[in-house]
GUTIKE-791930 format. One record per residue: residue in three letters; x, y, z of N, C-alpha, C in turn. Coordinates in pm, whole numbers, plus 32768, in hexadecimal, padded with zeros to 4 digits. Example, Ala and Ser with C-alpha at 12.3 -4.5 7.8 and 13.67 -1.06 7.14 Angstrom:
2
Ala85277DC7830C84CE7E3E830C85287EB6830CSer85057F1F82C485577F9682CA850A80038313
***
This chain:
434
UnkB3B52C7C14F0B4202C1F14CEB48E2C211537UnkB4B82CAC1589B5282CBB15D4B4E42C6A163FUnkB4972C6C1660B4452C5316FBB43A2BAD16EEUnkB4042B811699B3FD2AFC1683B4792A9E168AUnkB4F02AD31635B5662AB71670B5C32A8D1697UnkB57D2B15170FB5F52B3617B4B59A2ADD17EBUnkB5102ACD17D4B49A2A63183CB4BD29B21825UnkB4E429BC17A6B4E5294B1794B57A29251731UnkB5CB28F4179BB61F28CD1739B63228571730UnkB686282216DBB67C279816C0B6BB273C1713UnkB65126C9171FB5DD268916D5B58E268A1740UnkB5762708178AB52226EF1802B4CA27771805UnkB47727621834B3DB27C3184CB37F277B17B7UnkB3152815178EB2B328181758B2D827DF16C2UnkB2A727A2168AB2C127AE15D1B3322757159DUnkB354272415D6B3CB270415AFB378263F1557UnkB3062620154CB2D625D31517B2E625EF1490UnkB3282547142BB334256013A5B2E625B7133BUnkB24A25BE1348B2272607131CB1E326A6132AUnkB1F126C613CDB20E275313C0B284277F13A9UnkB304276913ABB38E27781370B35F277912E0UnkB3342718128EB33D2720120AB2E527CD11E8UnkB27027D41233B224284411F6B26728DE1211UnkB2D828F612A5B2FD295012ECB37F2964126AUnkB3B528D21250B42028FB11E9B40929491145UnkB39B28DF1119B359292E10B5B32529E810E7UnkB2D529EB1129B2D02A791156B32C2AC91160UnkB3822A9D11AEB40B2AFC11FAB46A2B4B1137UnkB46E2AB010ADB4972AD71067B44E2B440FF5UnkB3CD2B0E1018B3762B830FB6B3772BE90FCEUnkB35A2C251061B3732C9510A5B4052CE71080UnkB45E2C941080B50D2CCE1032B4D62CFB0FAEUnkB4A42CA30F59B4BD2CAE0EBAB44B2D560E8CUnkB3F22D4B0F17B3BC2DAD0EF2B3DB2E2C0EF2UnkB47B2E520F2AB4DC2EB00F3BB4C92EB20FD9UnkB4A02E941036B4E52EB91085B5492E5110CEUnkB5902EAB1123B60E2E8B1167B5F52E1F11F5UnkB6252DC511C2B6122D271261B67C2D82129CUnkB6612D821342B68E2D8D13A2B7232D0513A3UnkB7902D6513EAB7E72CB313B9B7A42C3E142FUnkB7712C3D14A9B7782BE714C0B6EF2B97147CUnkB6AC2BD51437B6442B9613D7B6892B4C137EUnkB6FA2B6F1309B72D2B9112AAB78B2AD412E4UnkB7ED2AFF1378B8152A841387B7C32A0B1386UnkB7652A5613F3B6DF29D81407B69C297813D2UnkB69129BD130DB65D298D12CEB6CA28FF1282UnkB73E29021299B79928AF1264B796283F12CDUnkB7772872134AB78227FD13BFB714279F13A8UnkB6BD27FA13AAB61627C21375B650274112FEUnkB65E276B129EB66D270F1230B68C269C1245UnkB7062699127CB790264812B0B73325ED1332UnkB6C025F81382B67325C413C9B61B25771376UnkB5CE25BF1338B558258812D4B593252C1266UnkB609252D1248B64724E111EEB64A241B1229UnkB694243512A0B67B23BB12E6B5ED23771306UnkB58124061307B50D23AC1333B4A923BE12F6UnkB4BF23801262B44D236611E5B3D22322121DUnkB35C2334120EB2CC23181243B2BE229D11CFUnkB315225111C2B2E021AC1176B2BA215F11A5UnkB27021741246B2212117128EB1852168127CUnkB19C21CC127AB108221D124CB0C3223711A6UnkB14022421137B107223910C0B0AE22A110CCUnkB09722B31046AFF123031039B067238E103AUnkAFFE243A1027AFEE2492102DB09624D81098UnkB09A24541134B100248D1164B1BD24A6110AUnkB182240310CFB21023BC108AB2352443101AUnkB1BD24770FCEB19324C80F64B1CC25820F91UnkB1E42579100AB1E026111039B27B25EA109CUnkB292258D108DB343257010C0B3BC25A5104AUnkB36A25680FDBB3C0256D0F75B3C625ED0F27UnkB35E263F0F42B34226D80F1BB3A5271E0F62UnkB3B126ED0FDAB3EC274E1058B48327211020UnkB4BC26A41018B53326890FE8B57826E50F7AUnkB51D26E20EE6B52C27220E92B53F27A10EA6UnkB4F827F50EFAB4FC28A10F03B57A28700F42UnkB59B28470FA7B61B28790FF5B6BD284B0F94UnkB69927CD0F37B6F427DC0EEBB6FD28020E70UnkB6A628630E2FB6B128CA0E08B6F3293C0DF8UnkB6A629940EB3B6C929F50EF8B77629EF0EF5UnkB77829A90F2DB83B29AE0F56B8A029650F00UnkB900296E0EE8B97029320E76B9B328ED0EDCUnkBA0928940E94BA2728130EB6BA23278E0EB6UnkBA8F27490EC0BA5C26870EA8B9F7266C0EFEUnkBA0226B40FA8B97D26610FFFB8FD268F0FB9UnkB91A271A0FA5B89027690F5FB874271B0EE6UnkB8BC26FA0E92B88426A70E2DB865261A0E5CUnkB88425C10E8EB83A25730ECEB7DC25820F13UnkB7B825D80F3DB72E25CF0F7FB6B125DD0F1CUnkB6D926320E75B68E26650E0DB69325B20DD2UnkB6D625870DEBB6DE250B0D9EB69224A90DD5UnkB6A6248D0E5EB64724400EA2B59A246D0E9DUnkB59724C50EB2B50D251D0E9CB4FB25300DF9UnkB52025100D86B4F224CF0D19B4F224250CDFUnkB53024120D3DB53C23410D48B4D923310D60UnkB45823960DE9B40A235D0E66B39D23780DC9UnkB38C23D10D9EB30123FB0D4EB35223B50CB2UnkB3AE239C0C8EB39D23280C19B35422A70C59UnkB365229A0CC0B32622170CD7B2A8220D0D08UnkB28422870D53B21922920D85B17E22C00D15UnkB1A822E80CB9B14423800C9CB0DB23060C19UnkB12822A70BDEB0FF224A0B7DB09E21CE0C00UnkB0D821D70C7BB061217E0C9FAFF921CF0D10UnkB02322390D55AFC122B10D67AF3D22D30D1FUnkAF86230F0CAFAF0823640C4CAEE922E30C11UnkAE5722B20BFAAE0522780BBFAE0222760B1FUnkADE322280AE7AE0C224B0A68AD6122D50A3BUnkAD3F22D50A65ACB023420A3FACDE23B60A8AUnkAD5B23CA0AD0AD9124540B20AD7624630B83UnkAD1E23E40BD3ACF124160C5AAD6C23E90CC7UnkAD8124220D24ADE623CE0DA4ADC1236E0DF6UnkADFC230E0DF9ADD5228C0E01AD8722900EC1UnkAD8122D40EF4AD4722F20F7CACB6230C0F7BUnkAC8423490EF5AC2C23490ED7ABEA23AD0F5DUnkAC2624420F48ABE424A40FBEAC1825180F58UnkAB9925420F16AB9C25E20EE8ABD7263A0F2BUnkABDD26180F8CAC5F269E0FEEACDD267A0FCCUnkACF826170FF3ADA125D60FB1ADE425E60F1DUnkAD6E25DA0EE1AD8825BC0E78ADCD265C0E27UnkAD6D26BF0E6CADB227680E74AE0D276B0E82UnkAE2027400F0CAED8274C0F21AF2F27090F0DUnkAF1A268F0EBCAF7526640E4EAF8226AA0E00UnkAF0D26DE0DCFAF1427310D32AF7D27AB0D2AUnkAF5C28040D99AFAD286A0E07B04C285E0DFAUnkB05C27D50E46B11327CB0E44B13427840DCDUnkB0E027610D47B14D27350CE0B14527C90CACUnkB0FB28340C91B0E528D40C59B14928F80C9CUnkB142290D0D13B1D0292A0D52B267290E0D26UnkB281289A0D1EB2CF28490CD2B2D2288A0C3AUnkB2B6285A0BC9B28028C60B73B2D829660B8AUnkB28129860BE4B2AB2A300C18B34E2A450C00UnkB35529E90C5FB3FE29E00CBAB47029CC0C3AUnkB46029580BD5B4C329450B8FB4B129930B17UnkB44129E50B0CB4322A3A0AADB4902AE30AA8UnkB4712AE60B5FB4A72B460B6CB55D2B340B6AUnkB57B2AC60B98B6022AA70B96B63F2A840AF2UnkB5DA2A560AB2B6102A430A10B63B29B909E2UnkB5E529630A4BB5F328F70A44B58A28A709EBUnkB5CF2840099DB56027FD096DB50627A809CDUnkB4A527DE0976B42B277709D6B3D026FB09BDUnkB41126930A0AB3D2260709C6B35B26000988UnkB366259E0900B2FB25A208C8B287256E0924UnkB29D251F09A4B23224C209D7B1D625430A21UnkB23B25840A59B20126060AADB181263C0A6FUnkB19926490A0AB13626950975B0D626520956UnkB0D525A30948B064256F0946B03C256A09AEUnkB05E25340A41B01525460A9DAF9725A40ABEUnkAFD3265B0A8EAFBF26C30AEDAF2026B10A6DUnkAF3F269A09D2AECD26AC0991AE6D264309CEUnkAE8425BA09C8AE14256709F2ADBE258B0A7CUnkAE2F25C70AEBADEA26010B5EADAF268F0B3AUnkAD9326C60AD7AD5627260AE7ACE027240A8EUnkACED26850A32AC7A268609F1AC1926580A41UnkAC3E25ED0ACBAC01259A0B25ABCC260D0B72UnkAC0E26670B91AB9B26FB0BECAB4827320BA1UnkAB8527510B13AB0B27920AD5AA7B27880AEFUnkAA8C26E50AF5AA0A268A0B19A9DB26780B94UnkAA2E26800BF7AA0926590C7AAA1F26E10CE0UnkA98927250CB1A97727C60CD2A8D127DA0CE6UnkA89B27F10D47A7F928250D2AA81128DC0CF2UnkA7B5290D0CDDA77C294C0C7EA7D929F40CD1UnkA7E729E20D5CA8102A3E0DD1A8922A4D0DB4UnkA8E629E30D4DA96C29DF0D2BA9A1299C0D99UnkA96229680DFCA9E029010E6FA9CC286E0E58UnkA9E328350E98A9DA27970E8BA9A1275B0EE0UnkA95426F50EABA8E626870F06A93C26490F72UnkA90226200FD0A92425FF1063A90C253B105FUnkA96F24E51017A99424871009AA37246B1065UnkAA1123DF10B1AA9623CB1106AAC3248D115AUnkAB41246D119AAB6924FD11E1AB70254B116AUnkAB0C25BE1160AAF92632112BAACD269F117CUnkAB1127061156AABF278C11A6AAFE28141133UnkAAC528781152AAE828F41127AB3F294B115BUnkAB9529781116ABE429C3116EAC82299C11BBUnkAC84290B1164AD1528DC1183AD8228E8112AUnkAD2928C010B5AD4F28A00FE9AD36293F0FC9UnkAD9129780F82AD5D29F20F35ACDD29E50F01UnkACA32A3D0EB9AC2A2A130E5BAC4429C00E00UnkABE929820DACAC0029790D4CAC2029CD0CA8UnkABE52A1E0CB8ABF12AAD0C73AC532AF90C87UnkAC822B060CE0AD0C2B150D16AD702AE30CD3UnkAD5E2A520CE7ADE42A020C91ADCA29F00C15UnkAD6929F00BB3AD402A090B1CAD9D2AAD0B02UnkADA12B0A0B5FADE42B720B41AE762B500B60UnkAE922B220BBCAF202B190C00AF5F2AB30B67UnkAF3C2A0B0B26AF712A0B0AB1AF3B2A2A0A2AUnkAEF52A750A20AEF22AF009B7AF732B470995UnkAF7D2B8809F8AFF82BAA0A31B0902B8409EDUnkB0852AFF0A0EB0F02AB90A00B0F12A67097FUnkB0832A880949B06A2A690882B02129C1087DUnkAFB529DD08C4AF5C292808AFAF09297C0874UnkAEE0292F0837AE472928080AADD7290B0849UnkAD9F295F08A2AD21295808D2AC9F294208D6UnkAC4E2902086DABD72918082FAB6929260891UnkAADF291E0879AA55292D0894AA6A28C008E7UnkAA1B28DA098AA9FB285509C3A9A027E6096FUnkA976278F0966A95827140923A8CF27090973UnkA85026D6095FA7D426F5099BA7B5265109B7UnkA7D526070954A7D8258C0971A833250A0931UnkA85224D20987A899247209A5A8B323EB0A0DUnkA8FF23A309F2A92C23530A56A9C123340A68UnkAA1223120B00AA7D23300AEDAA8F22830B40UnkAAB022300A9CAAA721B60AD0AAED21700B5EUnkAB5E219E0B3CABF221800B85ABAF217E0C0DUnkAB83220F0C1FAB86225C0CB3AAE4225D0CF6UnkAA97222E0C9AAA1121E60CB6A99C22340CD3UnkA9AD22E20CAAA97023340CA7A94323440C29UnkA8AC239D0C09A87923C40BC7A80124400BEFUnkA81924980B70A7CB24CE0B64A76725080AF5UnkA6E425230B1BA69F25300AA6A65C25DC0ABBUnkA61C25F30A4CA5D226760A39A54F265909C9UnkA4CF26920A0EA47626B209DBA41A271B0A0DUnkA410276009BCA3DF27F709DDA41D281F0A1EUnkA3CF284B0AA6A41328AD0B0EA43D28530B83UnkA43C27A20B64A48B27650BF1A50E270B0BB6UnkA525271C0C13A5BC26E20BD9A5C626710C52UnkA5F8260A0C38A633258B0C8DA6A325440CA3UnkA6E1253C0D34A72E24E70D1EA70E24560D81UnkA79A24050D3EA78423750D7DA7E223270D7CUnkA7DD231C0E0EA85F22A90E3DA84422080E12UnkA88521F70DACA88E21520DB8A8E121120D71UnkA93B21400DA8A9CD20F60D92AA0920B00E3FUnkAA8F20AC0E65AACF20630ECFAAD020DA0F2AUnkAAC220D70F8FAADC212F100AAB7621540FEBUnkABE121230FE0AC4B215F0FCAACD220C20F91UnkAD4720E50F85AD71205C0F73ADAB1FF70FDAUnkAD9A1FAF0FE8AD9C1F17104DADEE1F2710BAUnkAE731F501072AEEF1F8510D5AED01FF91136UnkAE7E204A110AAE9E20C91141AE2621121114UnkAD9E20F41196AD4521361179ACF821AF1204UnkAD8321C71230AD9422401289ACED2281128DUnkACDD22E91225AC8F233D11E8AC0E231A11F4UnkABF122A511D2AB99227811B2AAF0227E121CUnkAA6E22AD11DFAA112277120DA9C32203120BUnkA95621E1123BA9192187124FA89D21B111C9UnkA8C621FC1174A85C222B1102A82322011083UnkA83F21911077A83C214D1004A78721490FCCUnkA7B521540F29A71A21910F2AA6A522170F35UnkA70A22690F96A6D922F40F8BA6DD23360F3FUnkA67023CD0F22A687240C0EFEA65E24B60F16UnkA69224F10EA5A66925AE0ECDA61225C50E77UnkA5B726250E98A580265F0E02A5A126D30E40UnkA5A7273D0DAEA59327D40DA7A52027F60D4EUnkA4C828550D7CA44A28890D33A438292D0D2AUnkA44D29750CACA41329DF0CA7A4DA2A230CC1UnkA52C29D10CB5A5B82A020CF2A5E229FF0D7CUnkA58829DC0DD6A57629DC0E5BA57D292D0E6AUnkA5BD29180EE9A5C328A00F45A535287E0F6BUnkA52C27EF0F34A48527E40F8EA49E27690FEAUnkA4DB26F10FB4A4FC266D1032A57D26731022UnkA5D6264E1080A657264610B4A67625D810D7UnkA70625B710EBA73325541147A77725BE11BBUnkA75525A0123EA78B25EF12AEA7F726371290UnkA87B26091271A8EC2633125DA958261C12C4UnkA9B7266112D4AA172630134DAA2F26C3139BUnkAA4A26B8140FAA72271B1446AAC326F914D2UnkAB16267914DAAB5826851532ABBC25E1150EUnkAC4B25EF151DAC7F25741531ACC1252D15D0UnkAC5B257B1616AC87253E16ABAC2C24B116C7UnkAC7F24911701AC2623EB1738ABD1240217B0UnkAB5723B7177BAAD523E817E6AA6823891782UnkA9F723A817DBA985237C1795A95423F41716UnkA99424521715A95724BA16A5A9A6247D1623UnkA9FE24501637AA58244B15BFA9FD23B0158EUnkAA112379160BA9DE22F115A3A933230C1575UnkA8DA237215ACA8612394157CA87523BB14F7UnkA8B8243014B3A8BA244B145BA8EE23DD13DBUnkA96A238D1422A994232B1381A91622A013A0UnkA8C722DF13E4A854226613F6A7FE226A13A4UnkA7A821DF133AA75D221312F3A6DC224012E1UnkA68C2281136FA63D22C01385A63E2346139AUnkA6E5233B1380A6CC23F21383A6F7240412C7UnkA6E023C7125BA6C523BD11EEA619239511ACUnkA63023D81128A58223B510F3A5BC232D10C1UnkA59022B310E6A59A225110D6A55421F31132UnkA56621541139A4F720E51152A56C20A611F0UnkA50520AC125AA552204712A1A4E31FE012CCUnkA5341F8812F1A5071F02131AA4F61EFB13D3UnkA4A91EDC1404A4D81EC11498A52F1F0014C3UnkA50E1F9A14B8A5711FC514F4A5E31FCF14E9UnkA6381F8F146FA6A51F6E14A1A6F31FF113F2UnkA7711FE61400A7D4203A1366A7DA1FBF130EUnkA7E2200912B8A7F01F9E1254A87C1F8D121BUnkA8D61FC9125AA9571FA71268A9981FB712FAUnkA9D01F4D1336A9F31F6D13A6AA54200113CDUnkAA34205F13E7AAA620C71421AABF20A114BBUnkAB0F20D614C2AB4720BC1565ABA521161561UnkABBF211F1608AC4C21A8161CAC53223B15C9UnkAC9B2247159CAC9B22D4155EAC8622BD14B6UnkAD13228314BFAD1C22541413AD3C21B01409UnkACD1218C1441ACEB20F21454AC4A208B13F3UnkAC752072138BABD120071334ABF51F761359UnkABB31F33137DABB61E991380AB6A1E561315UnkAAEF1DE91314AABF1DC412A6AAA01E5A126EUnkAA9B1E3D11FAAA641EBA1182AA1D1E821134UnkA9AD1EFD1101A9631EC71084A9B61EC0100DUnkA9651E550FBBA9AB1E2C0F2EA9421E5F0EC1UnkA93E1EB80E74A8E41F050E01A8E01E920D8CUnkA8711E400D6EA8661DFE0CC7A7EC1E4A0C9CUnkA7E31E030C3AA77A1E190BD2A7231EA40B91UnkA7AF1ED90B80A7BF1F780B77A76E1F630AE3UnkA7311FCE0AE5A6F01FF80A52A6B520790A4EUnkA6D020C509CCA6A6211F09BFA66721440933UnkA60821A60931A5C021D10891A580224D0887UnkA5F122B5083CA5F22322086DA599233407C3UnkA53C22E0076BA4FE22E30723A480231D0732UnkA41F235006E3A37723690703A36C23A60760UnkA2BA23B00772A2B0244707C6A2DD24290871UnkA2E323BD08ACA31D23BB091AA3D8236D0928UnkA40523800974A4A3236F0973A4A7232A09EBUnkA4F622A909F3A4D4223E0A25A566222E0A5FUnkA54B21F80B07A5F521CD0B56A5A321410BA7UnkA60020F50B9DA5C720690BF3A663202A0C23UnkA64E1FFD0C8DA69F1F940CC6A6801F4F0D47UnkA6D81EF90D71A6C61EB70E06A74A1E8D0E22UnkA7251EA60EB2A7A21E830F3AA7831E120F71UnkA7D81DB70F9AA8021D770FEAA80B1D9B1099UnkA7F51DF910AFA8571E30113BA7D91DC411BCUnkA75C1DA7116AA71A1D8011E1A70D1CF111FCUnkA74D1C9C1189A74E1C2B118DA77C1BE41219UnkA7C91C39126EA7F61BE512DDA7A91BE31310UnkA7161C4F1305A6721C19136DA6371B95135CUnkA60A1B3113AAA5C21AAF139CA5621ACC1331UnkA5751A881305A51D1AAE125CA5731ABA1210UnkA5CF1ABD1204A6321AF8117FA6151B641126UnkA5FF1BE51168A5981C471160A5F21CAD10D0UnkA5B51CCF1072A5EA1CFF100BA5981D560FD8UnkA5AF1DF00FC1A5991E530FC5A5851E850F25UnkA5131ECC0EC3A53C1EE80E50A50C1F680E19UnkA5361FA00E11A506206D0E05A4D720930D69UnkA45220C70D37A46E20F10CE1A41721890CC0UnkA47821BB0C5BA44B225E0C63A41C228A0BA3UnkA3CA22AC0BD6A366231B0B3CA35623720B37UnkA39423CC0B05A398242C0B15A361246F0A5FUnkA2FD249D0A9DA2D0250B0A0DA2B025770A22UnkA26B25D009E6A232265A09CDA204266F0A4AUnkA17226310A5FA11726520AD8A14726050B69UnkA1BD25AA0B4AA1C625AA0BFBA24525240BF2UnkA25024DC0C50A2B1245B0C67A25A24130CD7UnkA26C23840CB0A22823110CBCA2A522F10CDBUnkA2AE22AC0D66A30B223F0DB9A2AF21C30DEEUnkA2EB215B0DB3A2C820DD0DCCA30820950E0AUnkA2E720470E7BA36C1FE20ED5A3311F540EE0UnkA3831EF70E9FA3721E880EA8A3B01E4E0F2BUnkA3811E370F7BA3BE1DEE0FFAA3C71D490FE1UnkA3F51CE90FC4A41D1C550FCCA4381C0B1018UnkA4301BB2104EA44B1B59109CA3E51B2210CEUnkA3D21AD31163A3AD1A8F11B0A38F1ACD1210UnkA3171A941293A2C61AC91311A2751B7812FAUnkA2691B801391A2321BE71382A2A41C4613DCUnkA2A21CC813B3A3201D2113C8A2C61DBC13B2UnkA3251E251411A2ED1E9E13E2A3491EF4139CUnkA2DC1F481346A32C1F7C12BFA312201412D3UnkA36B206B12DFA34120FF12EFA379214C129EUnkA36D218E1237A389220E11DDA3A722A31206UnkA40022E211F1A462233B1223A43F238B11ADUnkA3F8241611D6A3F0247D118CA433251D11C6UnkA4A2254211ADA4D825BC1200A4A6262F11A2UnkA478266511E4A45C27061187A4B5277311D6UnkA4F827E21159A53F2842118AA503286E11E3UnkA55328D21228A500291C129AA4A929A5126EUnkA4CB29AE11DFA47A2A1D1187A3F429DF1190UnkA3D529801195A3432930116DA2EE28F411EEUnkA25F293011D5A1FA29331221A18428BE11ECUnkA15728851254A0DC27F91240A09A2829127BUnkA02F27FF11F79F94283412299F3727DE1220Unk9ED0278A12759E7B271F126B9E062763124DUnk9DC5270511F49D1C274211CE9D0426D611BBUnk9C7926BC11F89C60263012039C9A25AA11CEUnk9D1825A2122C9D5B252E11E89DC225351186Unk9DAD25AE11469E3C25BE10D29E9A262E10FEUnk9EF525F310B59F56265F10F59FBB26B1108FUnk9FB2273E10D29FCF27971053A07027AF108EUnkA0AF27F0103FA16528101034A13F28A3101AUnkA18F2912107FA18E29A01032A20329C61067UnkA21C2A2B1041A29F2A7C103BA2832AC710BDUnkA2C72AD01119A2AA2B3C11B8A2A02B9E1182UnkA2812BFC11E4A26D2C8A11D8A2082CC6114CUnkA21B2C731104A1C22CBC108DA1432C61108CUnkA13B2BE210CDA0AE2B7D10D3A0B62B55102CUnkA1002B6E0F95A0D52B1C0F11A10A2AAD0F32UnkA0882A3D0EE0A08529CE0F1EA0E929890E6EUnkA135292F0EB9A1A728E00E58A16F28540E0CUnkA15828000E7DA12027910E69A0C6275B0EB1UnkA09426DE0E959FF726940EDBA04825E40ED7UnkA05625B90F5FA08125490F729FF824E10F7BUnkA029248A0F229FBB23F30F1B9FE523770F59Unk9FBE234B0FE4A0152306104B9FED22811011UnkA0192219100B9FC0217F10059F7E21631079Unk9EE8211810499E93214D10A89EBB20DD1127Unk9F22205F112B9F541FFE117E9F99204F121AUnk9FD420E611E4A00C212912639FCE21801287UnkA013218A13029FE721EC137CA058226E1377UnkA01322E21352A0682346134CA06D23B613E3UnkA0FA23CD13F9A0FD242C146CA14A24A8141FUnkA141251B146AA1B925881429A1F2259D14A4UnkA27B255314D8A2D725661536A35825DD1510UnkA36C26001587A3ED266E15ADA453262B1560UnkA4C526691523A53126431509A57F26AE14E7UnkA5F026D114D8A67C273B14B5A6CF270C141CUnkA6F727681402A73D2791136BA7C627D0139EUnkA807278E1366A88127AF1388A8F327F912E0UnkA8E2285C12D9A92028721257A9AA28B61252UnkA9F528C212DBAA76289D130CAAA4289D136EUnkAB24287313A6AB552846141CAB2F28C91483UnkAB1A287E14E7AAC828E51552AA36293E155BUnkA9EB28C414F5A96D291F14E0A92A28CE14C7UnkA89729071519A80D287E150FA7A828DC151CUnkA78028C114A6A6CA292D14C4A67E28D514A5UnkA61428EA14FCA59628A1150BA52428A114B4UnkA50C27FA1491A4F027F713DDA45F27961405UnkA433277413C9A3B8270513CCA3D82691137CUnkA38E2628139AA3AC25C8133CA3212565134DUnkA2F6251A12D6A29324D012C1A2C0245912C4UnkA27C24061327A2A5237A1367A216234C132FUnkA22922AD12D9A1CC226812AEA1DB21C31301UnkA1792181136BA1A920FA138BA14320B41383UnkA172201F135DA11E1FAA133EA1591F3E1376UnkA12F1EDD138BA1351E7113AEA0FE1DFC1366UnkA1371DB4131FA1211D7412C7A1581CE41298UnkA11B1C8F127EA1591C151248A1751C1B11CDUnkA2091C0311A1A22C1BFF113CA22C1B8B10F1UnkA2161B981075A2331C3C1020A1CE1C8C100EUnkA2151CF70FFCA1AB1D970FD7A1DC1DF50FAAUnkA1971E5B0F70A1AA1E980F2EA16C1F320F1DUnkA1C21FB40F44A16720330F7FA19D20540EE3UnkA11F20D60EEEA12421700E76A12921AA0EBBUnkA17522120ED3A15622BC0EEAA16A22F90E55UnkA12F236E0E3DA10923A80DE2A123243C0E0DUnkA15524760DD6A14A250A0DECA172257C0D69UnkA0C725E40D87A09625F10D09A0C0269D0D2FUnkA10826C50CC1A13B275A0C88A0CB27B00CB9UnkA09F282F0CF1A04A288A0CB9A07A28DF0C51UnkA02028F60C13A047296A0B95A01629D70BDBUnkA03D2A4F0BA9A01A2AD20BC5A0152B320B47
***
């Protein structure tokens, strides 16, 4: 804190961007409350800080930044007594009365629609929570519904490992756990219950199901909202399974927000289990955090009735291909395995390729023609994939990224056809028992 500073004082050098200020301020005050002693020029620092960040609210960015301005506001007028100090507690409860009702989704998810974000929302309203609890302050009723609906929305959006599926920017290791924060407001007197095995989380366009030992999820809701879809991948339509408690297909994940061709590989939708067209995303990404056309999700249905449990929908994202090309996913999931069906629509002939990522735990094995799923190192075999017999299957190189600064080398099952539309593939993939 001393070093940082004397290195940087204001408003010039490292950090001094609205939202590392907001997180350095939050830090700098937790670190006090936890008994120890701020250095004064920390102690001053942190008032200068405020008095900076105050002027430069992130209401051109919205989202998660706007959300962690007003956290940082609140601790610092909190922390210190006074009219400025209370204005800054005041402004930083104006930003989240207004914000937090069109943020959180009405099903609890954050409207960014990125299981990582959505943590560290959950994170700084607990915090919040924390802060006026410890000060003896009342704590808005909205705070309270929020923090429950976001923690009923994780309950659900968890594989079996306790972390969260790799939808839009997600990674491990940024967001506390989730288990973590089920303890952290425990703590603070929520009610925590049993994760939820199946569901759908209309708002936020996720779902997940459970039968036996696989569990599923599935993107098909909006890449993120219209204004502000930073976060967002090109994934619409994907999904994860977990089998046996273990990761078996993935979506890549994220592991870097620098601009390059890696960044746009990953929010690309071939580095997701999902359908592309010619090559091309099915939502435009560009730049870092930049979407242009986006897919549009209809004809959502679900029937979590009888012995198989049923997710269907279709995107829009490919319609801008000649053909007016329209995309439609559907998943079965029962006892002995899940059945994915893709309706492809439109006009000419176009090529259609299927995106299968397997963890990097998981080994492919060909025997004449079929292909088995096992767990590394131990060779038990998981599942038996049933390709439609229209494609051509390869098993190409690809990386897993399960957080920032990390890529291990994963496999993935590439299916391609060429085809005049319309058509229509099965893959099938059947459980082993043991």
């Amino acid at each position: 804190m001393i070093r940082w500073a004397e290195d940087n004082p204001p408003p010039f050098g490292t950090g001094w961007e609205s939202y590392p200020t907001s997180l350095r301020i939050v830090n700098w005050i937790k670190w006090a409350l936890a008994g120890n002693e701020l250095p004064p020029v920390a102690d001053h620092g942190l008032s200068v800080q405020a008095r900076w960040l105050r002027r430069r609210i992130e209401y051109h960015l919205l989202g998660n930044h706007l959300l962690a301005n007003a956290k940082a506001l609140i601790f610092a007028g909190t922390y210190f007594d006074g009219l400025e100090a209370d204005a800054w507690r005041r402004q930083g409860e104006r930003i989240l009365w207004e914000q937090l009702p069109e943020q959180i989704l009405p099903d609890g998810g954050h409207y960014e629609r990125s299981p990582m974000y959505h943590l560290l929302v959950l994170e700084d309203l607990l915090d919040l929570v924390n802060l006026y609890n410890a000060y003896q302050r009342q704590v808005p009723a909205l705070w309270r519904d929020v923090v429950e609906r976001m923690l009923a929305w994780s309950g659900l959006m968890r594989h079996p490992d306790g972390e969260i599926p790799f939808f839009n920017d997600a990674s491990i290791g940024i967001a506390p756990p989730p288990e973590e924060l089920d303890r952290y407001a425990g703590s603070l007197g929520f009610d925590v219950g049993k994760g939820v095995e199946n569901g759908c989380l209309l708002d936020s366009g996720y779902c997940r199901m459970t039968k036996g030992d696989a569990v599923l999820f599935v993107d098909c809701g909006p890449v993120g909202p219209d204004f502000q879809p930073g976060h967002a991948h090109a994934d619409t339509l994907s999904f994860e399974v977990s089998v046996q408690g273990r990761r078996l297909f993935v979506n890549s994940g994220t592991s870097t927000y620098e601009w390059g061709p890696e960044r746009a590989r990953q929010r690309g939708s071939a580095a997701h289990n999902t359908l592309v067209i010619d090559g091309l995303d099915s939502s435009e990404v560009w730049a870092v955090f930049r979407v242009a056309r986006r897919a549009r999700v209809s004809r959502r249905r679900t029937d979590f009735g009888g012995p198989q449990f049923l997710i269907s929908a279709r995107h829009d994202g490919y319609k801008r291909v000649p053909g007016a090309v329209l995309h439609e996913r559907t998943w079965r999931l029962g006892d002995g395995g899940l059945e994915i069906l893709d309706r492809v629509s439109g006009r000419g002939r176009h090529r259609v390729e299927l995106f299968f990522h397997l963890h990097p735990g998981v080994e492919i094995h060909e025997d004449g023609g079929v292909i088995h799923l096992a767990w590394s190192g131990s060779g038990t075999k998981i599942a038996i994939l049933h390709l439609d017999a229209a494609v051509q299957m390869s098993v190409e190189n690809s990386t897993y990224h399960p957080g920032f600064g990390r890529a291990i080398r994963s496999r993935c099952i590439v299916c391609r056809t060429e085809v005049e539309l319309p058509c229509l593939l099965t893959t099938r993939i059947e459980w082993i028992r043991h």
